[in-house]
C-alpha positions in Angstrom: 0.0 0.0 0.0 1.5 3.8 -0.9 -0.2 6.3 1.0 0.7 9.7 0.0 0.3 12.6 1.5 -2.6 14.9 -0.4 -3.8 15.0 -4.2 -2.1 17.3 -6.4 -3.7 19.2 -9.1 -4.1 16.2 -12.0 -5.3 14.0 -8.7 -7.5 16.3 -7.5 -9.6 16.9 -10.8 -10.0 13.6 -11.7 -10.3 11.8 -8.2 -7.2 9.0 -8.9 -4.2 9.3 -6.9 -0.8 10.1 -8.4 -1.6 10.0 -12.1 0.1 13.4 -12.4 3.6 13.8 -12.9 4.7 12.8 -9.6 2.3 9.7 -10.2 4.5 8.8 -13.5 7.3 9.1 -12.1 6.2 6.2 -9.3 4.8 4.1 -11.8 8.0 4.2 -13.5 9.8 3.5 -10.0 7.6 0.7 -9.5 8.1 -1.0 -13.2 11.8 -0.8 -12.9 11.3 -2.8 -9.1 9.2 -5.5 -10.9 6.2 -4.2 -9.7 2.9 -3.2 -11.2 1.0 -0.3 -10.3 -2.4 -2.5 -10.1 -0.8 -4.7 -7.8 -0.3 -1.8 -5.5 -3.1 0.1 -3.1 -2.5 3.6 -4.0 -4.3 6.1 -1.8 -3.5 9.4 0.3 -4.1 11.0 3.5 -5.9 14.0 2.3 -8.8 13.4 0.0 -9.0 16.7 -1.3 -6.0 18.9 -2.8 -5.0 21.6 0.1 -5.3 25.6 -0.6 -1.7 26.2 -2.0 -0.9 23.2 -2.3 -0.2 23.9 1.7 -0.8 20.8 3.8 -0.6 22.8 6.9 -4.1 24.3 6.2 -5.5 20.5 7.4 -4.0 21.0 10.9 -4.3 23.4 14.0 -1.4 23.6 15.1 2.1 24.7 13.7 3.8 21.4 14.5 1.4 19.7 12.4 0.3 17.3 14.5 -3.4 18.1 15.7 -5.1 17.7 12.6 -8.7 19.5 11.6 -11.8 17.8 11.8 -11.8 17.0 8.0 -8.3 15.6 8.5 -9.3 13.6 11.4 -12.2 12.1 8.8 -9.5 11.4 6.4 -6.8 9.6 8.9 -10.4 7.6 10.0 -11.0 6.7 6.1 -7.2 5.6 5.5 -7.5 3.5 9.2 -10.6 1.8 7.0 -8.6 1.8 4.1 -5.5 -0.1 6.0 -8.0 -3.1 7.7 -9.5 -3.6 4.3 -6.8 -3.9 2.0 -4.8 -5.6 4.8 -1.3 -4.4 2.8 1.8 -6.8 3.7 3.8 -2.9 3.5 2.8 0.5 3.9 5.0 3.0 2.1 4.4 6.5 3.2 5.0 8.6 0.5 5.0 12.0 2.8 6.9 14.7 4.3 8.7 14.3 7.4 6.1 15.9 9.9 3.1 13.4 8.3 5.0 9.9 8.7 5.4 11.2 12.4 1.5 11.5 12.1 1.4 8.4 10.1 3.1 6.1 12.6 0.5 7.1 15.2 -2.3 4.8 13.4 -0.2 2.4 11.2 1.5 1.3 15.1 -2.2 -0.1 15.8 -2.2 -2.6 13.7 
């Protein structure tokens, strides 16, 4: 399972994750590990692209690490996410300051 961290413009308008450029550029990663992108869970943390591209706008806090209530929905939704695809890896495909956030509900399982 790749979890990154919030849609980018491509994403956003057409409700797949990482089919823009950064999304052919992990394809590409993936094909030259042996691995296909359909064999892969490909999802992200935010569901909707932030204002400026700014993930910071999802949380309350400067540290990053109380998250809104529409983040909170989204963290709930990947936890959903994690239990049903039952991934033998997660790759977090985020910033520094959201795998710290991250580890909080990948530990639970």
């Amino acid at each position: 399972m790749l979890v990154g961290e919030a849609p980018g413009a491509d994403e956003d308008a057409n409700g797949i994750p990482f089919i823009g450029a950064a999304g052919k550029t992990l394809t590409w990663l993936l094909q030259q590990s042996g691995i296909s992108r359909n064999d892969c869970a490909i999802t992200n943390v935010a569901r909707i692209r932030p204002p400026n591209n700014d993930i910071s706008r999802y949380y309350q806090d400067k540290k990053l690490t109380i998250p809104t209530t529409q983040m909170q929905e989204w963290i709930n939704l990947l936890k959903q996410e994690i239990l049903e695809y039952n991934p033998n890896i997660i790759v977090a495909l985020l910033c520094y300051y959201c795998t710290v956030n991250f580890s909080v509900f990948t530990a639970q399982r």
